[in-house]
N, C-alpha and C positions, 0 to 999 in steps of 0.2 A: 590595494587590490579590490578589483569588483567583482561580483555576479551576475547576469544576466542571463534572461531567460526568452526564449522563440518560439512563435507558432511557426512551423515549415511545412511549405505547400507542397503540392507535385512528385512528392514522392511516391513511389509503390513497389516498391522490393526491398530489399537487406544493401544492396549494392548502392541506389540512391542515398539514403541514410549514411551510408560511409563515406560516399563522394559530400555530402554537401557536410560533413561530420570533418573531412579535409580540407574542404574551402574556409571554413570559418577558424578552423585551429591553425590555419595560416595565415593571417590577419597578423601582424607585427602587435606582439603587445599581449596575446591569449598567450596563456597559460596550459589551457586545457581546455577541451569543446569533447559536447557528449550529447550524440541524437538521439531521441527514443523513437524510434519508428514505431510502436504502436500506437501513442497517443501523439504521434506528429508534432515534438516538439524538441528546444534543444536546451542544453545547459550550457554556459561559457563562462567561463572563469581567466580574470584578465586587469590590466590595466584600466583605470576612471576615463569616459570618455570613448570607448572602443563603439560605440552600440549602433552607430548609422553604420558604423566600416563592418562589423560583422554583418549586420543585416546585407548590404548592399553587396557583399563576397558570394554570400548562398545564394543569392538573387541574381550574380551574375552567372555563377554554376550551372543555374536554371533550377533552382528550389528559393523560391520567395520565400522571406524571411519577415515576423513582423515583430516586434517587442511587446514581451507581456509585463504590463506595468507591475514593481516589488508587490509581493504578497498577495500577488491573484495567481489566475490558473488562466488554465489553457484555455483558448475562445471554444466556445457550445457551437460545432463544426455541422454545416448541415448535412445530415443524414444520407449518405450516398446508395443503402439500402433500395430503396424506391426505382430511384432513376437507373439503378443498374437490373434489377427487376423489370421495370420498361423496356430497356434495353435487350437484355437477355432471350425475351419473350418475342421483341421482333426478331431479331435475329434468330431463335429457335423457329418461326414461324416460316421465314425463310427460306432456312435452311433444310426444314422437315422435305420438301421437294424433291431436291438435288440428290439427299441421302437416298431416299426410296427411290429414286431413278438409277444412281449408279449404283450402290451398297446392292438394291433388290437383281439387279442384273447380274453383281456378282454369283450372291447367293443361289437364285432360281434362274437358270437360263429361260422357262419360259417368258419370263419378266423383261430379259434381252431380248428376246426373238419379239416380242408384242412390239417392242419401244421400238426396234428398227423395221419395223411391218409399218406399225401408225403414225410413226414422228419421222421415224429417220437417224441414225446416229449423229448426222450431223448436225439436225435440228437438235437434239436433244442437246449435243455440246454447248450448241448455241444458247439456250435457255439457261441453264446450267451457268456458262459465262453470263449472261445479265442478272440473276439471283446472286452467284458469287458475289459481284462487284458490289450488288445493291450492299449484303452483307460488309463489305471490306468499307466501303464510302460512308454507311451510315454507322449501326451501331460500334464495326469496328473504327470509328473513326478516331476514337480515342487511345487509341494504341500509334496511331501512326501522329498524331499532333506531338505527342509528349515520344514516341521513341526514335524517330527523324530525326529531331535535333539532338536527343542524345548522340545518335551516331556521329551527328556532324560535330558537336564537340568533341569528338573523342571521349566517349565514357557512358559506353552502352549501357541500357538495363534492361529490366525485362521486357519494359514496351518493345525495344531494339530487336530482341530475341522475338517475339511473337510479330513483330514486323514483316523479319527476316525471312520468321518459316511461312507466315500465310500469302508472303507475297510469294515466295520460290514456287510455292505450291502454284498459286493463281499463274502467276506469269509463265509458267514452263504449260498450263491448262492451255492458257491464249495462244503461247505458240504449236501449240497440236491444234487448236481450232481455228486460225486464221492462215497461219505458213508453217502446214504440217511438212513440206519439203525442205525445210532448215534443219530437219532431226533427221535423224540414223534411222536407214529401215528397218521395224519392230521395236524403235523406239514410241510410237506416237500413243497417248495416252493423256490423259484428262484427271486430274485430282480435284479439280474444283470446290469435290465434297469436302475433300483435306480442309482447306484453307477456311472453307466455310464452318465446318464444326470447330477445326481448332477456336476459331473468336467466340462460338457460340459458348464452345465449353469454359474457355477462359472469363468469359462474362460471368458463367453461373457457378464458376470460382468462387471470382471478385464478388458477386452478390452475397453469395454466403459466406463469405469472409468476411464480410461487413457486417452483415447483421450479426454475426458472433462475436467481432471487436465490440462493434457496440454496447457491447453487455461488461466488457473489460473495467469501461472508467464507471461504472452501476456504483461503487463506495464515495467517489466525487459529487456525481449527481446526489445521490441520496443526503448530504450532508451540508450539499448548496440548498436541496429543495428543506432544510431545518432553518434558513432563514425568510422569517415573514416579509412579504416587501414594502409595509407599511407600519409605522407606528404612530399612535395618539399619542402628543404629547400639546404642555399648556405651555401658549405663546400669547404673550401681551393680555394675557385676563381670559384667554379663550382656548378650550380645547379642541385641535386642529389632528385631522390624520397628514404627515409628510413620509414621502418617501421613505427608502431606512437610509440613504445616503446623505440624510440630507438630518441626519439627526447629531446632535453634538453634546460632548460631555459635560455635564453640567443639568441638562433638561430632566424635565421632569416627565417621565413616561406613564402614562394610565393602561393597564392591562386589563382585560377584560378576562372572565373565567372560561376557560377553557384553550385560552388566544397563547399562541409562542412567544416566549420572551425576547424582542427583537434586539438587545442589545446589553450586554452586563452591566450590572448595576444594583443599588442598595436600597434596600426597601424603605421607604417612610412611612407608609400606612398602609392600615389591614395587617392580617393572619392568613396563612393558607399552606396548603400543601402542592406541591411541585414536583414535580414528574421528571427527575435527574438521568431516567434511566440511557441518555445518551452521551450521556457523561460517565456513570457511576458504572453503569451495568446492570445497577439492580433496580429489580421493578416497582419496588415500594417508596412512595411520593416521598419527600422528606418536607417535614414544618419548618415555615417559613416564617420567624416573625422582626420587629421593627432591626433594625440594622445589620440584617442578613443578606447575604449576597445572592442575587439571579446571576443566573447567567443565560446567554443566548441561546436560542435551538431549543431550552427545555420547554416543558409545558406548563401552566399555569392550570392548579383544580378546579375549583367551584366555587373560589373566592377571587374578589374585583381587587387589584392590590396597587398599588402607587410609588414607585420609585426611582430614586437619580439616577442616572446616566451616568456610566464611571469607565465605560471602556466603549469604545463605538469604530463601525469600518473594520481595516484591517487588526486594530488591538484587540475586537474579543477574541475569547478563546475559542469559541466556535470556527473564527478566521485562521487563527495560529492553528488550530485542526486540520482544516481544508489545505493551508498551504501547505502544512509537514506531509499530507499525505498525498499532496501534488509533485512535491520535490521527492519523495518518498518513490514514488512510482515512475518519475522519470529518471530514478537511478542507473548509474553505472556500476556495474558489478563487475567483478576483476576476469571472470567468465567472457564477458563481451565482451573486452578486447582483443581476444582471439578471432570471435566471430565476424566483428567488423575489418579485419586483415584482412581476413579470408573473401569473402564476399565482396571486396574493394578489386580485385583480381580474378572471381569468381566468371562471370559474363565473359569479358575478353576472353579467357582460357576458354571458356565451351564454345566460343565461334570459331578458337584455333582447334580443338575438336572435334566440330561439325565441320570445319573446312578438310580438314584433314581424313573425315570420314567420305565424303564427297569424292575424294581424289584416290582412296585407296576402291572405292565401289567401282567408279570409272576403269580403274584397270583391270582390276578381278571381275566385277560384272559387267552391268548395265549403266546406264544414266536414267529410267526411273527409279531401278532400286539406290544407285547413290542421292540421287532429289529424296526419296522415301524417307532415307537411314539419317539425311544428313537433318533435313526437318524437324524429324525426332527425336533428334540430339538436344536442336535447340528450342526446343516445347517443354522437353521434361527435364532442360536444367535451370527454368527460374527458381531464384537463389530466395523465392518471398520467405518458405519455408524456415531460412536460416535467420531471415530478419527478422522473424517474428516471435523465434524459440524462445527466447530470454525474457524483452520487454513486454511481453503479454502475461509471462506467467507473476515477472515482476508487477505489474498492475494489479491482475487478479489478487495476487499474495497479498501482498502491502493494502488492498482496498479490505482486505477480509479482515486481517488483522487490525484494521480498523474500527472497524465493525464490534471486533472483543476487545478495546478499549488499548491496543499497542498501535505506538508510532513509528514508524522509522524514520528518524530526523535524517539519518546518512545511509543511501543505500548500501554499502559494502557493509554494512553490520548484516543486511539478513544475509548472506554468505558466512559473514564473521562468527553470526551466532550460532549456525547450526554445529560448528565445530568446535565448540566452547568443551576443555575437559572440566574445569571448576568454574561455580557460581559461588560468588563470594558473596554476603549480604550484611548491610549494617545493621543496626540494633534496633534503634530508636528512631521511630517513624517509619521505619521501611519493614519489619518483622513486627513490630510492636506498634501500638496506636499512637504512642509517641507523648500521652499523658499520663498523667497515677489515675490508678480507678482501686477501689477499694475489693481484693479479693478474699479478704477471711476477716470473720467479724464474730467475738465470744460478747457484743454487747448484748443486755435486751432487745425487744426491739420500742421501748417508751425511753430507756436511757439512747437510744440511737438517736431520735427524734429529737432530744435535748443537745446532745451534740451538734447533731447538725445546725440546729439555732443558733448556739455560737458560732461556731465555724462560718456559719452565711453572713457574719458581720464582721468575718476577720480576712483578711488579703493575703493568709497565707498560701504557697503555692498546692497545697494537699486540701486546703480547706473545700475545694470545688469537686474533689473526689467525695467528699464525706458525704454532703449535700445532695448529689448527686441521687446516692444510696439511698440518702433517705425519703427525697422524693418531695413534691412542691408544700403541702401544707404543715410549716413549722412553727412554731413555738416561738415566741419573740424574746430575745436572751438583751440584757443590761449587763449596765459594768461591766463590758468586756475590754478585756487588755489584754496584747500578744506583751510576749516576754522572750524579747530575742534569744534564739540559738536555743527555747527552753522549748513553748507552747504559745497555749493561749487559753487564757481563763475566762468567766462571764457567769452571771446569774440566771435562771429559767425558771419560771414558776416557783421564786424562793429556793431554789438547791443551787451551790456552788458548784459548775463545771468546771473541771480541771483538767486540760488535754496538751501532750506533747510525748516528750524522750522522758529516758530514765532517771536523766537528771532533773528535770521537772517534776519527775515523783518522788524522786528524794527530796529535793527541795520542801516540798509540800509533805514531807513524812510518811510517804503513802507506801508501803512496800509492794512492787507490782512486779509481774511477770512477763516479760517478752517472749510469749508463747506465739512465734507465729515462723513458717517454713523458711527456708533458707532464700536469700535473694530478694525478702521484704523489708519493706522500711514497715516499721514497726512504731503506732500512734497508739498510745497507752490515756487510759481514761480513770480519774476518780470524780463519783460524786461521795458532795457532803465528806472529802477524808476519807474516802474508801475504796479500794480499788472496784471498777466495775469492768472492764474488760479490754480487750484491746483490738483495734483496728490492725490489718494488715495492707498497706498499699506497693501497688508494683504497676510498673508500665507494662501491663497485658498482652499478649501475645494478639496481632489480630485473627479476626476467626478462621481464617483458610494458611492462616501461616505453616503450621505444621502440617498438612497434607499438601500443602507447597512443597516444602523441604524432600517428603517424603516420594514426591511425584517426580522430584530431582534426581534422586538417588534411584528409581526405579528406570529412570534413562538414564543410566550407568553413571550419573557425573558426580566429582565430590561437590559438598558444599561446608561451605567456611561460613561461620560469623565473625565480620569483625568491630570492636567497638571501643568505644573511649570509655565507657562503664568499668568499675571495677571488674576483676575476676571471677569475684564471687557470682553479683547479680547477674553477669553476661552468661558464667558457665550454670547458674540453674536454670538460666532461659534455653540454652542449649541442649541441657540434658532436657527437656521440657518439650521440645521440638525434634530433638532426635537427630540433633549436628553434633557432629562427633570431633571437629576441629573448629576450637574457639581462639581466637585472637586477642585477648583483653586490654585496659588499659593505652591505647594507643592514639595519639594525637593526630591533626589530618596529614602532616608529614609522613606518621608510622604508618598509616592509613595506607597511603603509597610506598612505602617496602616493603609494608605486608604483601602488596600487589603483587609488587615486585619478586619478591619470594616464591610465590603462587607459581610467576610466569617461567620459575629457571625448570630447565631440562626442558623449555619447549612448549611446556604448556600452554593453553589458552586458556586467558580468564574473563570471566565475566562479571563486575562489579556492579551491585543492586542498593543504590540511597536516597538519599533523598535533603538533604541538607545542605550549607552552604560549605562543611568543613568535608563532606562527601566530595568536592569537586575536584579535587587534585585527584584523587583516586577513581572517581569516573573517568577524566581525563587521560590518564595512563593504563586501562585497563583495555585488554583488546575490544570488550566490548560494555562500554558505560552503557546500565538501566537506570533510569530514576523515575523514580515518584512521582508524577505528574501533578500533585500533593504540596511536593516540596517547593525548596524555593526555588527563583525564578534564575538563580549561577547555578543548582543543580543540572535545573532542566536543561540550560545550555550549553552544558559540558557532556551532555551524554549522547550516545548514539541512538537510544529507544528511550521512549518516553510511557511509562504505566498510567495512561490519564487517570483514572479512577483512584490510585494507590495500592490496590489490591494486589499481593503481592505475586495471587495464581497465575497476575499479568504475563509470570519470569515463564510458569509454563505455555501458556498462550504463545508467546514467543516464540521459544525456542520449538515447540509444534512447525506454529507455523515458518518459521524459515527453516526447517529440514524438509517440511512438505515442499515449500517451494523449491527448494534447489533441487530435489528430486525431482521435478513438475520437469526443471529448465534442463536438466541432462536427460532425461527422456524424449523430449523436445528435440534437442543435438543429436541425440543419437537416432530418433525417426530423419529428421530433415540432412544430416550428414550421409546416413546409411541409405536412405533413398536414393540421393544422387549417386552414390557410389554403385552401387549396384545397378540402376537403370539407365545412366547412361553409358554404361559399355553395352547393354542390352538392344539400346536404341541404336547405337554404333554399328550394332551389327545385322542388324534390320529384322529384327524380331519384336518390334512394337509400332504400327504404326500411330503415324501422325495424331489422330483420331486418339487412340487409348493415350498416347502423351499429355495431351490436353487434358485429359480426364484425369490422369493419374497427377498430372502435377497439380493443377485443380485441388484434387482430393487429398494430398500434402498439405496446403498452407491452411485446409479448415481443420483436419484433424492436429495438427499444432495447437490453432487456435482453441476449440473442443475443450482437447487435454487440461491447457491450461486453464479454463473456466471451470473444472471441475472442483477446484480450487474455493470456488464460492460457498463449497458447499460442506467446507472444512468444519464438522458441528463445534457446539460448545461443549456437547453433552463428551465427548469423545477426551475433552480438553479439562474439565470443569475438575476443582480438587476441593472438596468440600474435607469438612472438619469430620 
């Protein structure tokens, strides 16, 4: 099976999207096809080999199809903003005429009686018909290039619809102004101004529709603009700026202070501090020295620094970024396949509507009020509104959450996670920093300093916690020897250090006490024969872990740890955090029954890891979090990814996918309830033409609107500090 991905043209409503969302998932060989009509693009999923046949299916539809090559994004679409402003503006300019001639006549009869004194009703019709057209030929000319052929294929959209009503409108104008004796007497009458504002108003829609979409893919752009487009690197003896496309694993990159780091890679020379914070989240540089890893998009301090090229293109992480939150945003959510049913039959049904409102006016009334009723049928039921409810809020959500450091590798997770009853989380590396750091210490602190000297010449795995402690300038220790399964001994300034278990201090005759809290390993110290104190180490809690948990449980949910650690050390880190159901002892199989267990009666769970033996249990859980930390089968078995590792990520999340699906049934329920309501309204000829345009206009931005609000989701609201 393959993936593939599409830019798709010529759309502009919720109903295209469905029709060319149907062309392509009928290709022999698809699987599945999913358009996003806000960022105009598609997903397909299919047999190897399918990619010219889909493209050339949408294309025959009449949505041009084009391949977006593995692991980039959508093409940078030019700005429609401008030209539809252009446009809007002549056409407002116009049609400002027409309006104040017939609209002012309505209103002010002296304004009639002036106009048929000085011009003439006839003239004025006449004037009136050359303005209209200029309006319908020029700036609307874009409604009838793209809704024409819709019709003629069978598979109207909205251009069809605003076709329909501004030509009924104009054409019924012409025949009262050229062969007013083809109509009923007290039928003759002139709309002109109809058909003329409807386009103007649907232009300053579409403008402001645009410029608000615009703002949608703002997490995209921002993240494309993190990579620099040039890197210095030495080729052949000489240091040269190339492209960044043009750089390959293995070179040698020179950075300059202050410059973005164009590509991941491992430092060879210099010291410096580096500016993570779009990675990490946090604002404070972290030091960088010889065989430390850059990565792309960060920034470099005040130091000139030099190092290999280890991931370049689409392998940094900065790339893997960009795409998960490309794919991420052009999600299908189980929501939208409602919507696109709907709205694939949407159009057809409101011109059997309008047709049907037409033919009941004709009898009961008139033939302007059926032209009137039937117009405003089809003005104020473009379906844009429905298209946009979902894919917009989806974008906005998923770029936001980007932003605080969550991915959603699979859109149906933010659905999935807003409805999570338990977050299960693993031990080690995901709650815990995932190394020993030393937390209780009854040594000196000169017998500390001696320890640590040993220890820094010994490979044990605790040895790097002690050290740690004690801090860079140590004491140069001799004669050291570990003494498997016991310690590790060594000389310092002539005193014998003697560090391990209890049984190394029996050994060595030392009588000592393992005074330290429950859930510690416990590193006992003599010098010279005597006991001096004892180290406590533990895999630490990280700093926001427990007000994680605690931020968990304050939005109602349980939460579980589960871990392959004894009982003991899992349940004092529990009781320590304030999880009140611990899992112990359980291998990555139990890992997955534990799940399993979680998910009976119905439940939904949400699994948070970060390791290789975490991935069966990501995998099975309704919605896998991982570490972005951890390894690289973690990361790929889950559905959201914590770039940073921080575990507040799990609340970031789940925030933000209840905000958004909140965002999308608000959405639904304006763009559903609108038409339901208004167009029986229109039906019955209580809205003209004119306020149709406007009101349906004033639907697909306030969608739009909504969901940008989205962007503005704080941290401070989300943030769980210790």
């Amino acid at each position: 099976m393959a993936s593939y991905r599409f830019d798709v043209d010529e759309m502009t409503c919720g109903g295209c999207a469905a029709r060319a969302q149907k062309a392509m998932a009928g290709v022999e060989g698809v699987t599945s096809a999913h358009i996003n009509f806000a960022d105009r693009t598609a997903t397909v999923e299919g047999i190897t080999g399918l990619e010219s046949l889909i493209a050339a299916a949408s294309t025959k539809a009449g949505y041009p199809a084009s391949p977006i090559k593995a692991g980039g994004v959508a093409q940078e679409r030019v700005d429609e903003a401008p030209a539809l402003l252009r446009s809007t503006l002549i056409a407002g300019a116009i049609t400002l005429p027409i309006f104040i001639v017939e609209m002012g006549g309505h209103v002010f009869p002296s304004v009639h009686h002036f106009i048929a004194q000085v011009i003439g009703m006839q003239d004025s019709w006449l004037i009136q018909f050359v303005l209209a057209t200029l309006v319908l030929i020029g700036p609307g000319r874009r409604f009838y290039t793209k809704g024409i052929p819709a019709l003629l294929r069978g598979a109207p959209d909205m251009n069809s619809l605003v076709v329909l009503g501004a030509t009924a409108a104009w054409g019924y104008s012409t025949v009262a102004t050229f062969r007013p004796q083809w109509l009923p007497d007290g039928t003759i009458a002139v709309y002109f101004e109809a058909a003329a504002v409807i386009v103007t108003l649907i232009l300053l829609g579409r403008y402001l529709e645009a410029r608000a979409k615009g703002r949608t893919g703002a997490a995209i752009k921002r993240l494309i603009g993190l990579r620099p487009d040039t890197a210095k690197v030495e080729r052949e003896g000489a240091l040269i700026s190339v492209p960044l496309d043009k750089v390959v694993v293995g070179d040698v990159v020179h950075l300059a202070a202050g410059a973005r780091v164009p590509v991941d890679g491992t430092l060879q020379r210099g010291t410096g501090f580096v500016d993570e914070s779009m990675i990490s989240g946090e604002p404070i540089p972290v030091e960088k020295t010889i065989g430390d890893a850059l990565v792309a998009g960060t920034v470099n301090g005040t130091s000139a620094l030099v190092f290999e090229a280890r991931a370049v293109g689409s392998d940094t992480m900065l790339a893997r970024i960009i795409a998960m939150v490309a794919e991420a945003q052009g999600a299908r959510l189980p929501v939208q396949g409602l919507v696109n049913k709907i709205t694939l039959w949407f159009v057809p049904a409101v011109m059997v509507i309008a047709a049907f409102t037409v033919v009941i006016w004709l009898v009961l009334g008139s033939l302007p009020q059926a032209l009137v009723a039937g117009v405003s049928v089809l003005i104020i039921a473009c379906p844009c509104a429905m298209g946009l409810a979902t894919p917009t809020s989806i974008m906005v959500g998923t770029g936001r959450a980007a932003e605080l450091g969550v991915l959603f590798r699979r859109g149906d997770a933010l659905q999935a996670l807003q409805g999570v009853d338990v977050v299960a989380f693993d031990k080690t590396g995901t709650l815990t920093i995932g190394a020993p750091v030393v937390v209780s210490n009854t040594l000196r602190t000169q017998d500390l300093a001696a320890v640590a000297g040993v220890e820094a010449a010994s490979d044990h795995p605790l040895a790097n916690a002690i050290v740690t402690l004690a801090g860079r300038h140590l004491p140069l220790a001799t004669e050291v020897e570990t003494i498997p399964g016991h310690g590790v001994q060594g000389v310092v300034e002539g005193r014998r250090i003697v560090i391990g278990n209890a049984a190394m201090m029996a050994w060595e005759g030392v009588t000592a006490q393992a005074d330290v809290p429950a859930g510690q390993t416990p590193v006992m110290v003599a010098i010279d024969g005597k006991f001096a104190g004892t180290l406590g180490l533990s895999d630490a809690p990280k700093p926001t872990s427990k007000a994680t948990v605690q931020a968990m449980k304050a939005r109602g949910l349980e939460v579980v740890m589960v871990s392959g650690d004894t009982q003991e050390a899992a349940g004092a880190l529990g009781d320590d955090l304030g999880i009140d159901h611990v899992i112990a002892g359980v291998l990555p199989d139990g890992k997955v029954d534990a799940v399993k267990e979680l998910q009976t009666g119905g439940r939904k769970v949400a699994f948070v890891g970060d390791g290789i033996n975490d991935a069966p249990a990501l995998a099975v859980a309704d919605v896998g979090i991982a570490m972005g930390t951890g390894t690289d089968v973690a990361v790929e078995s889950a559905d959201v990814v914590l770039v940073s590792g921080n575990p507040a990520g799990v609340a970031h999340a789940i925030e933000v996918s209840r905000r958004t699906l909140r965002n999308i049934w608000q959405n639904l329920g304006w763009a559903f309830g609108y038409n339901i309501i208004l167009i029986p309204v229109a039906a019955l000829g209580l809205l003209s033409p004119q306020l149709a345009a406007l009101a349906m206009a004033a639907s697909s931005v306030l969608v739009v609107v909504n969901a940008l609000r989205l962007r503005w989701v704080k941290v401070a609201e989300l943030e769980v500090s210790q």
